[in-house]
C-alpha positions as a printed NumPy array, in Angstrom:
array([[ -9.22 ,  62.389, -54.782],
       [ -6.117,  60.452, -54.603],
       [ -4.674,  58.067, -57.912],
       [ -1.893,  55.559, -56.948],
       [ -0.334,  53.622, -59.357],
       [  1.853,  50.54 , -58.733],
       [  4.387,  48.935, -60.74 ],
       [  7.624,  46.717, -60.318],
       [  5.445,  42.994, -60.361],
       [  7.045,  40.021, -61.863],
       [  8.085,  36.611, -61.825],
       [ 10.799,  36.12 , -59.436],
       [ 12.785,  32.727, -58.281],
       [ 12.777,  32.125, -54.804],
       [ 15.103,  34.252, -52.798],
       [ 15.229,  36.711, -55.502],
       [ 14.676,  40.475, -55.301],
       [ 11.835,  43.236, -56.476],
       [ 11.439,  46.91 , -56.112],
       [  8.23 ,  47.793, -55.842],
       [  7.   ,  51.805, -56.77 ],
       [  3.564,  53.602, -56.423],
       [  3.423,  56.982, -57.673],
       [  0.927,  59.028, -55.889],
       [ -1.153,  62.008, -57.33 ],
       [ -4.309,  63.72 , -57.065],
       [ -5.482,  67.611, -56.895],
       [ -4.695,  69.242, -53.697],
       [ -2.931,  65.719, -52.554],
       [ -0.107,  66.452, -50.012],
       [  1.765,  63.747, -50.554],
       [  4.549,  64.141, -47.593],
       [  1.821,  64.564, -44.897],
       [  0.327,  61.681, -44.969],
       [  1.453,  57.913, -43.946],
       [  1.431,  55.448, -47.001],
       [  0.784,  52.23 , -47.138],
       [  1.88 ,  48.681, -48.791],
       [ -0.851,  45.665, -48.583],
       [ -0.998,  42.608, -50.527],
       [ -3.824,  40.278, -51.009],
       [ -2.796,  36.367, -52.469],
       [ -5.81 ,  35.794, -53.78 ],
       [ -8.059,  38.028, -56.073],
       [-11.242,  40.184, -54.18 ],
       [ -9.787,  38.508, -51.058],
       [ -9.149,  40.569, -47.81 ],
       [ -5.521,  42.317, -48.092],
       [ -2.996,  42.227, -45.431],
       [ -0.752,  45.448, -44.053],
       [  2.427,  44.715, -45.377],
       [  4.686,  47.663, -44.354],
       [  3.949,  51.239, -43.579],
       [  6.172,  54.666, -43.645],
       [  5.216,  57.596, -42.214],
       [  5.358,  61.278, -43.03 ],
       [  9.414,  62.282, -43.31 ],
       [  9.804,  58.536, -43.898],
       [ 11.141,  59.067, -39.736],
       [  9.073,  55.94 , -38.976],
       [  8.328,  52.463, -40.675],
       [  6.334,  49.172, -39.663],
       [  6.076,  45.86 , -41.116],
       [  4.215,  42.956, -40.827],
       [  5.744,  40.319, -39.   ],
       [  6.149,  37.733, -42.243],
       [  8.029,  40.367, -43.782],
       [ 10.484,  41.981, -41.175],
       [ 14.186,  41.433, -42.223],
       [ 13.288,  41.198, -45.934],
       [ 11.495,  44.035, -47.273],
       [ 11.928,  47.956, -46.575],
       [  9.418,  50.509, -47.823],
       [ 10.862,  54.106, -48.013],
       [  9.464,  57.18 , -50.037],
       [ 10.784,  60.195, -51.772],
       [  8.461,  63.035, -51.682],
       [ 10.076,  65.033, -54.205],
       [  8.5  ,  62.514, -56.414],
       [  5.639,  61.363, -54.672],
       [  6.686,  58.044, -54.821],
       [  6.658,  54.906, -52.259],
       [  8.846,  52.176, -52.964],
       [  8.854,  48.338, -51.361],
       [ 12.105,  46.659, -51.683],
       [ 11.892,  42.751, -51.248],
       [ 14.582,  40.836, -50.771],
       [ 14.445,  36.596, -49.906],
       [ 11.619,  36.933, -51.396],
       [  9.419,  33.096, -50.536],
       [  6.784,  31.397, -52.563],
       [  4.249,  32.637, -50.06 ],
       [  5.135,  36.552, -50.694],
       [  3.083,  36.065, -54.146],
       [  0.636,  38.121, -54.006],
       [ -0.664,  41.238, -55.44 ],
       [  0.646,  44.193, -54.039],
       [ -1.234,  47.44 , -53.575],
       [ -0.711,  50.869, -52.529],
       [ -2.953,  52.588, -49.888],
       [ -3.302,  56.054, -48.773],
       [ -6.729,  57.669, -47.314],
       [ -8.491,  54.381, -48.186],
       [ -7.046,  54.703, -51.102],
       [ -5.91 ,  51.597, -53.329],
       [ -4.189,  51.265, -56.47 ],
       [ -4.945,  48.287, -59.375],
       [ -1.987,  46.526, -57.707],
       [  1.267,  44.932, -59.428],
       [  1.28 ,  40.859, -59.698],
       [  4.276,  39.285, -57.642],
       [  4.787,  36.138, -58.185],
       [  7.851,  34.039, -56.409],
       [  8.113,  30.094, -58.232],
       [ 11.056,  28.52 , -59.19 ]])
């Protein structure tokens, strides 16, 4: 069984920047095999939305299309950690952001862009 935890959330003005992390553990978890995940939901028990993905080796990365040109996920698995850089960050990237591996989610750190 996998345990993610997120943390980096805040209160950011618009076009402002956050760094996301979400440490990744578990017994027998290989973290550098598998592909790991950002999503973000806006509003509470809502439906979350892919946000960016990077695959094993970090040789590979997808984002959502509302995203592209502003954030960049990247991981270091010496420290089983994924991280979500945002930059321009809009009103409409408030959400709360969750880590996913396996099916996998975290409790999710608050983001919240308002001037």
């Amino acid at each position: 069984q996998v345990h993610l935890v997120e943390s980096g959330g805040g209160l950011v003005q618009p076009g402002g920047s956050l760094r996301l992390a979400c440490l990744a553990s578990g017994s027998g978890f290989s973290f550098s095999s598998y592909t790991m995940s950002w999503y973000r939901s806006h509003t509470p028990g809502k439906e979350r939305e892919l946000v960016a993905s990077v695959l094993p080796s970090g040789t590979f990365t997808d984002y959502a299309d509302a995203v592209k040109g502003r954030f960049t996920v990247s991981r270091d698995d010496a420290m089983n950690t994924i991280y979500l850089q945002m930059n321009s960050l809009k009103p409409d990237d408030t959400a709360v952001y969750y880590c996913n591996v396996l099916g996998a989610f975290g409790r999710g750190t608050q983001v919240t862009v308002s001037s």
